[in-house]
N, C-alpha and C positions, 0 to 999 in steps of 0.2 A: 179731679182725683179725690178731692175732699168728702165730694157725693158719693164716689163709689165706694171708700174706704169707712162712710158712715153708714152705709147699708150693708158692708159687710159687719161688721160691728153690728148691728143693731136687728138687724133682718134676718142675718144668715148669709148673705149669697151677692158677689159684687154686681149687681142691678145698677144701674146707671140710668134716674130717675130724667137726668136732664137727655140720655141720650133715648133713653125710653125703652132700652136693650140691654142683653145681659152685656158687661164690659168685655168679655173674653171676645163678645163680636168686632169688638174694637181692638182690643189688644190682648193679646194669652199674656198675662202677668200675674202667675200662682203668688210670688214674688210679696204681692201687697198681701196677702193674709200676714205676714210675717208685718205687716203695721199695725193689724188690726187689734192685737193684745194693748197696745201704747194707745190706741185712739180710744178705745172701751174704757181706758182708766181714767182717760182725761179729754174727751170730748173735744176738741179744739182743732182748729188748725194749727195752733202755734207748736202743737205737739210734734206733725208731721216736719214742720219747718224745722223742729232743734234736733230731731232725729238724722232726717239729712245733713244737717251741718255736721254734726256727729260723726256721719259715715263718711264724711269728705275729710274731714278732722283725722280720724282714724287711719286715712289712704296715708299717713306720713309713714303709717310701720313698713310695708310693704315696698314704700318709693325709699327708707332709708336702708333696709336690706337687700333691696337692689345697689342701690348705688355704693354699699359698701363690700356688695360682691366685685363690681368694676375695678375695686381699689383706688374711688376718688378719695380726695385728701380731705382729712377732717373740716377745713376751714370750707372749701368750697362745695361740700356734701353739705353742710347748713345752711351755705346761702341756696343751693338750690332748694332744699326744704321749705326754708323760708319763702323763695319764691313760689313755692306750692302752693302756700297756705295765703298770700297774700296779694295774688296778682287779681287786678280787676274782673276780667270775665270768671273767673271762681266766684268771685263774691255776687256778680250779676246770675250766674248760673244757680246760688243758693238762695237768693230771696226771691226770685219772682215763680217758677212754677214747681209744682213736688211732681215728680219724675222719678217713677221706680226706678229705673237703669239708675239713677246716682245712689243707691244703695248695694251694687251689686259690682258695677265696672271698678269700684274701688279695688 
């Protein structure tokens, strides 16, 4: 992702050097343009990484106006938030690969 997201950024157009094809042959994700402003500013991967974390961070608005549609009780409306934010495969699903759907399914 890193490759397609530096050629879009850099080249114009997400080219996917390792796949040696334009990426939409792999996957239609318009989606990663909306990275490519963040990665142009600051070249890195580690940009892509805190942006996800960010969009996963942010999924608390949405899971907390749900659940306070339900009419769960304040006390156990934080624990589940809490467990949002803190449970293991969240954390394993944020460091290892950048995956446009976790900017979107939020």
């Amino acid at each position: 992702m890193v490759n397609v997201i530096h050629n879009g950024a850099f080249e114009g157009n997400l080219y996917s050097t390792i796949l040696a094809r334009h990426f939409y042959g792999e996957h239609f994700s318009p989606s990663l343009w909306l990275l490519v402003p963040f990665y142009r500013l600051y070249p890195s991967p580690v940009v892509l990484l805190v942006l996800q974390v960010l969009a996963f961070t942010l999924g608390v608005i949405p899971l907390n106006r749900w659940l306070t549609s339900l009419g769960i009780q304040t006390q156990l409306k934080a624990l589940l938030l809490l467990l949002y934010l803190v449970l293991p495969f969240s954390f394993s699903a944020l460091i290892y690969p950048i995956h446009e759907i976790a900017f979107l399914y939020r």
